[in-house]
N, C-alpha and C positions, 0 to 999 in steps of 0.2 A: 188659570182656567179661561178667563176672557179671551187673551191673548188666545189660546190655539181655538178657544170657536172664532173670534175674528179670523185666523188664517185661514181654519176650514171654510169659511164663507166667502173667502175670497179665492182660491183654490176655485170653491163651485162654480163662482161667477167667471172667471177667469176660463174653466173649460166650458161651462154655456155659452162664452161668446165664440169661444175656436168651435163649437161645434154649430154655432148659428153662420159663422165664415163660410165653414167647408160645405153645410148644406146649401147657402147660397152661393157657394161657386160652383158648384153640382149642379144646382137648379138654375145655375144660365149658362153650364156649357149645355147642358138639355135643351133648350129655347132654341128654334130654326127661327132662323130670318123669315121676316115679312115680307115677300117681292110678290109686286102685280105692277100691270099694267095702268095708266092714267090715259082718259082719253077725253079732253073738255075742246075749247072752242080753238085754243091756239094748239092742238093738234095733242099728237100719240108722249107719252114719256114713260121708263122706267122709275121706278119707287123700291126702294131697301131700307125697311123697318122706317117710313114715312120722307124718307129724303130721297130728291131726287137724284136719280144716279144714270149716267151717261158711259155705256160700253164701250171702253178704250183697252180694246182686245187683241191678245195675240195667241195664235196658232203655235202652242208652246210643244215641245219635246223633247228629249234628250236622248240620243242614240251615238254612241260612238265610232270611229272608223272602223269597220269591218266586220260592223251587224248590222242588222237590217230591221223592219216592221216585226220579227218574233223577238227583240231585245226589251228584257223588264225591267227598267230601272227599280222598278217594285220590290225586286226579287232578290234586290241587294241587300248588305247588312245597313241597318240604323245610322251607322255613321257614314259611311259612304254615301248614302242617300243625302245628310242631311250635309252633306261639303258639297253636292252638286247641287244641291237649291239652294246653296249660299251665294256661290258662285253665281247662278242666274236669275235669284231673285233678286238679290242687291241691284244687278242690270235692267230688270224687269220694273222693279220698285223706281228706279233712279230714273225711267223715261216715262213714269207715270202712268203704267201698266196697271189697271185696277179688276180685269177678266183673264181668265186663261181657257181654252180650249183645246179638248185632246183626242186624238181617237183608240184611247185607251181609257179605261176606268182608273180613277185613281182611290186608292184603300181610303175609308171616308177620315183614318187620324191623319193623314196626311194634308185632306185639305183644310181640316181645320190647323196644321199646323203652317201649314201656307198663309194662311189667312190671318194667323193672330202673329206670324213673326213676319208678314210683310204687309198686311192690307190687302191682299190678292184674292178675289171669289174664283172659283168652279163652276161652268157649267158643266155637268153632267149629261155622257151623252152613250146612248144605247143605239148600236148601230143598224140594230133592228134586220139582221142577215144580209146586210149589205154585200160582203164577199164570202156568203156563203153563212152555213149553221147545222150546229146539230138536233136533228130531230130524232127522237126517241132511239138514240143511241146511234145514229146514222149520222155520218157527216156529210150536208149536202153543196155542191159548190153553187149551185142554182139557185136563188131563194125564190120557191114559188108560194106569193101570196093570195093566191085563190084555194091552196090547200087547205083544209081545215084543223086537221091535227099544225100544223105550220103555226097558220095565224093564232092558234091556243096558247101553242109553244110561247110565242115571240111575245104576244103579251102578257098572260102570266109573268114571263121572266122579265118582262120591262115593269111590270108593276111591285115583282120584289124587289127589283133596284132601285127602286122608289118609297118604298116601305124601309129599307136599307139605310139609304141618303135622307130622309124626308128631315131629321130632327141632326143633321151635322152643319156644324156653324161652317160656315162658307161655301153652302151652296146657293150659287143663283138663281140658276133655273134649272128643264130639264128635257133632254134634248133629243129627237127620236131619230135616226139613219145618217145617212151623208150621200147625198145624190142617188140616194136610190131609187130614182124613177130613170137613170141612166142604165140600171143596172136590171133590166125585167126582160131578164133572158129565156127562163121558163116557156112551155108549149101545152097546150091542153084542145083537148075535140069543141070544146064551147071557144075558144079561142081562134081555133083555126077557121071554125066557121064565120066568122066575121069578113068582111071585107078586108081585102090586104091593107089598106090604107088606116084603116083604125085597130087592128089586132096590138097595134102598141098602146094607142089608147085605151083599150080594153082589158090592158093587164094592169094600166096604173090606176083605174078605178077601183082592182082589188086592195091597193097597195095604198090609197088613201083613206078605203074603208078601213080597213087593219089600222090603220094609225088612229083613228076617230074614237075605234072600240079602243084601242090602248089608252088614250089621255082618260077618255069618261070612267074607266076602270080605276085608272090612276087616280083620278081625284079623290073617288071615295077613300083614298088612303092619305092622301095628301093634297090642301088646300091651298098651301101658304106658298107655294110656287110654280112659276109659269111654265106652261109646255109648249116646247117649240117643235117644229118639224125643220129639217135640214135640206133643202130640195135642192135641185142641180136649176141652176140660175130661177125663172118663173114660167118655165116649163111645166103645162097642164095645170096652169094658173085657174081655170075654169074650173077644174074635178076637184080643186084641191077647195075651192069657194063653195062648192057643191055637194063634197062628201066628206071633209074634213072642220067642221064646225065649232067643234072642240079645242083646234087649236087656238093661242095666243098668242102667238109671236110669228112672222112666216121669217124664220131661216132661209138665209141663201148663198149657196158660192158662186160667185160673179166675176166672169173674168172679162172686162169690154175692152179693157185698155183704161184710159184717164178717164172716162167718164163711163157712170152708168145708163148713162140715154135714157130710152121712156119708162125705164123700171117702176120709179116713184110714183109716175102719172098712174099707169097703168094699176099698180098695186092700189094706190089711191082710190082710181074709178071700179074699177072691178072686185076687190077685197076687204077693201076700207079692214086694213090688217096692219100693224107697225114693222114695220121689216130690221131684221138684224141680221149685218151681213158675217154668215159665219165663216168664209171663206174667200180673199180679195187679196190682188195683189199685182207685182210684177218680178220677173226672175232680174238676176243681176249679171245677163252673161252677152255677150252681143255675136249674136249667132253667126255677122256678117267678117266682124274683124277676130271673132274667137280668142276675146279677152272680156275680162271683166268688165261689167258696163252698170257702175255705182249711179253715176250720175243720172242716167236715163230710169233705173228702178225710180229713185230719187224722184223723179219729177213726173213720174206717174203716181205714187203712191201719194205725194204729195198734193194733187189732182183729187185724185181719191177723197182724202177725207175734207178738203175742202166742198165737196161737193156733198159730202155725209151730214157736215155741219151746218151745209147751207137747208137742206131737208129735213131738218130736226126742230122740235118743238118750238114755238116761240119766234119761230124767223122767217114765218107768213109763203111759204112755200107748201109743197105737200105736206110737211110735217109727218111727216111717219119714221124717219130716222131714228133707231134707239141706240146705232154704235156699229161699231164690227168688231170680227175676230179679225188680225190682218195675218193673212197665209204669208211666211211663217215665221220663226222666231230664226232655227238654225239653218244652214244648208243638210242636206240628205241627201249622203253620197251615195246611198243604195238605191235610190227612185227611180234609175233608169230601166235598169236589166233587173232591179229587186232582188236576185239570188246573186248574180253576180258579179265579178270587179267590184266590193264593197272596200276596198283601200284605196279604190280611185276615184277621183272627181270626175267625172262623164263632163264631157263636153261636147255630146252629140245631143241635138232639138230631136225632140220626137213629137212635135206637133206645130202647125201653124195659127197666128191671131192674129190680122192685121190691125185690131186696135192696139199694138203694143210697137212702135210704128218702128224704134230707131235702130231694129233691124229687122222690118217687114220684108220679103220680096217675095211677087204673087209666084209660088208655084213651090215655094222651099219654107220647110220650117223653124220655125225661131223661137221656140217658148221649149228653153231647158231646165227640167224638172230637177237636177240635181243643185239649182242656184237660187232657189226661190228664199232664202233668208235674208232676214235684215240684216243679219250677222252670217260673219265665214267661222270654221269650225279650224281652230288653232294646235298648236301643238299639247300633248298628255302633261300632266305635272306630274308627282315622285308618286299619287295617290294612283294615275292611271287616266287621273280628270280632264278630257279635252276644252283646253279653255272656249271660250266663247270671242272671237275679234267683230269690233262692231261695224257698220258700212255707213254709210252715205245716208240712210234710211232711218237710220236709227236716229242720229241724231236732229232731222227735219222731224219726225212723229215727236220726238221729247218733246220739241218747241209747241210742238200743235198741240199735245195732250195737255202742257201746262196751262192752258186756257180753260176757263171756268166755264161752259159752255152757256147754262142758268143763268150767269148774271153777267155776262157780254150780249150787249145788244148786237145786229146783225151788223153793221158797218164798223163798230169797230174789232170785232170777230174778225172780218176779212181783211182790214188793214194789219191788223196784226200777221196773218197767213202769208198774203202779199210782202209783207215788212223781212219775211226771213230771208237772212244775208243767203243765196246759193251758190254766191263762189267763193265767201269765206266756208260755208262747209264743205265744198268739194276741195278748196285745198288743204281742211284739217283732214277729210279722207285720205285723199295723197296722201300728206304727212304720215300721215297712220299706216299705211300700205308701205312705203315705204319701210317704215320703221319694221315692221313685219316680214318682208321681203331682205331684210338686212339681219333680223335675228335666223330667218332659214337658213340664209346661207353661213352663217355661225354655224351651225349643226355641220361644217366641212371646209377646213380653213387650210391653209400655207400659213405654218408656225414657223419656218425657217428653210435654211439651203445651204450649198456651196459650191461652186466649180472648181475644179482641180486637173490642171494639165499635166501629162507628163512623157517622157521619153520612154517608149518600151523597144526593146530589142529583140530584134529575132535570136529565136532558141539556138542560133546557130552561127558562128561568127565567119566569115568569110572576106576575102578584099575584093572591092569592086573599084573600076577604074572612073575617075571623076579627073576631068582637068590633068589629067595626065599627072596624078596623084593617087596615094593607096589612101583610102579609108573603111570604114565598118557602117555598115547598111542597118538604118533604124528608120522608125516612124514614129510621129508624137501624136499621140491618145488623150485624150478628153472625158472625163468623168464629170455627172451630172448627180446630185445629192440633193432629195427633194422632201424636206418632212412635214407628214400632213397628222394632223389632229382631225378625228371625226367622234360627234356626241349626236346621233339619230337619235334618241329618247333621252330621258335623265337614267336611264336604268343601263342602257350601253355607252360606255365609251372607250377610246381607244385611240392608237395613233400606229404611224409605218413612214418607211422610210422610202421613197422611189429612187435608186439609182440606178443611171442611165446611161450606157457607154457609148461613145463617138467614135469614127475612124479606127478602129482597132484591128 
């Protein structure tokens, strides 16, 4: 009788503690991250649940050859989804990738399962009608922010995405449009009345207001993370200091070339705001010679964050540096024409930058949109999975990211940067191109051959006179035997035979 109450007591205790387990692992996948801003005397920093954290970001996506911006990877099954973020996050993880940014929403189990199987945050980011939105059942390509049922729409629905995300572990922060002060296409009677010269200004004072109403909305649902705005470089810097007060962070995509010139100062004196650049980079294509051009992305980007780190907390400069996203992870062979040739890589510039110099020339374009990754986009495996090949870029950022940025003082921060060997990595690029340019042409090989001579005769035998002799009139023929093996996918392959006849 002892015995089985001893067992029953132990039994009890035994499921009290599985049940004290599972409610505290319940009650801290519940728990959202802590993130805000710090802002004391050596300048601006990020903080995540009390430690500081330094955005070492990239402009992540996954889109396969021959779809474009409506491609879900969301939309796929479980396991396929989760062999493409093995695939890229082991990449991502391994050059010390600790943000991703998207211009898509990702399902919120996702980013916590990004997060607990790599270490990788989300910002979240709500485009806020950038190219376009539906208003009460209407699809509009215009997004006018002076409307009112509009700006209702756009926040409300920014503030359930926020109610949505607020309590999922790996979220960062949270993020409002994508250069949408480039995009305030809209016309109205109070608008036109304006002078010509500020009618653009006049529509992005609506569109900073809307954003001001959306955070302060937003807060009351959620405290424990920072709101950014996504602006096109610091364009309307003034209205955004003046009518957006709410924000935390000022987001920016900046494209100068290797440096961002007065940005820092300027944000500095006029916003005293911490900047995180959500969008930066250089394509990998050289508009001049129309080949790949590793080396010159390479030493721009590399420019780039040298000059992030030098701006960043602690190292007596502006201090307002919290990180970037770096634009972008893959190449997007759909960027150019967007609907169309999505199996091709475009090799046509569709815009000019002369800080992007080494292949500037005044009057032609050189920044193509189809090569802006740090990586090139590889051949499918048996799943359908386009691998991921890395560049020139990728491996200069691993070096830069593995640096502690907190606990490196500023001179040897920069010798460190300075220190990276750039012709041994551009000859592991080669190597690696190389290597890659040798597995293509695998996909269509000469497995073998033969030549074969022979005498054929005419159908018809007759004597012709030679040398004042009879003989019989022939020619000799040449056969050519060519066998080729071809494997375009793992899912085709095939081989044929070319023969080829001579003099006959």
């Amino acid at each position: 009788m002892v015995n089985i109450i001893r067992n029953i007591t132990t039994l009890k205790t035994v499921c009290a503690l599985i049940l004290i387990l599972f409610i505290s692992a319940f009650s801290y996948a519940q728990v959202p991250h802590k993130v805000n801003t710090v802002y004391d005397a050596k300048g601006w920093k990020l903080q995540v649940d009390n430690e500081n954290f330094f955005v070492k970001g990239m402009v992540w996506g996954y889109c396969p050859v021959g779809e474009n911006y409506s491609y879900n990877l969301w939309g796929q099954s479980d396991e396929f989804i989760k062999k493409v973020l093995h695939q890229e996050f082991t990449l991502l993880k391994d050059a010390n990738v600790n943000t991703i940014r998207l211009f898509s929403v990702v399902p919120p189990k996702w980013i916590t399962y990004i997060y607990e199987q790599y270490g990788i945050m989300t910002i979240v980011n709500h485009l806020m009608g950038r190219y376009g939105y539906n208003i009460d059942g209407i699809w509009l390509a215009n997004t006018n922010y002076q409307d009112e049922l509009t700006r209702e729409t756009l926040i409300n629905d920014f503030v359930a995405m926020v109610e949505e995300f607020k309590d999922v572990k790996g979220v960062l922060m949270f993020a409002l449009g994508n250069e949408n002060n480039y995009g305030l296409h809209w016309s109205s009677f109070e608008i036109e009345n304006l002078p010509k010269d500020e009618q653009h200004k006049g529509k992005a004072k609506f569109l900073y207001t809307m954003y001001n109403e959306a955070i302060a909305a937003a807060r009351k649902v959620d405290q424990n993370h920072p709101y950014m705005i996504v602006n096109g470089d610091i364009q309307y810097l003034d209205l955004i200091v003046e009518h957006c007060k709410q924000v935390d962070i000022l987001g920016v995509n900046c494209y100068r070339g290797i440096s961002f010139t007065d940005l820092w100062e300027r944000v500095d004196k006029e916003a005293n705001l911490p900047v995180l650049f959500t969008e930066f980079g250089s394509d990998a294509f050289n508009a001049m010679t129309m080949q790949e051009e590793q080396l010159g992305q390479a030493v721009i980007v590399k420019g780039n964050w040298q000059e992030i780190y030098n701006k960043s907390y602690g190292k007596g400069e502006e201090a307002n540096a919290l990180g970037g996203c770096q634009f972008q992870w893959r190449d997007e062979w759909w960027k150019y024409k967007q609907t169309e040739n999505l199996d091709i890589h475009d090799k046509t510039a569709s815009w000019s930058n002369g800080g992007y110099y080494f292949d500037f020339a005044p009057g032609f374009n050189n920044m193509n949109e189809e090569w802006f990754g740090i990586c090139a986009i590889g051949e499918p495996d048996e799943d359908g999975i386009y691998a991921t090949e890395s560049r020139m870029t990728y491996d200069i950022l691993k070096e830069i990211w593995s640096i502690d940025l907190y606990k490196t003082d500023k001179k040897t921060m920069n010798r460190k940067i300075d220190a990276i060997d750039m012709e041994q990595l551009q000859y592991t690029a080669e190597t690696r191109s190389l290597k890659l340019d040798k597995k293509k042409n695998d996909r269509f090989r000469l497995v073998g051959g033969k030549l074969e001579g022979e005498l054929v005769f005419h159908g018809e035998s007759y004597k012709v006179e030679k040398d004042g002799k009879d003989g019989m009139n022939f020619s000799n023929g040449e056969m050519l035997f060519l066998d080729f093996e071809f494997q375009p996918t793992n899912r085709l392959k095939g081989d044929f035979t070319l023969n080829i006849l001579g003099n006959v």
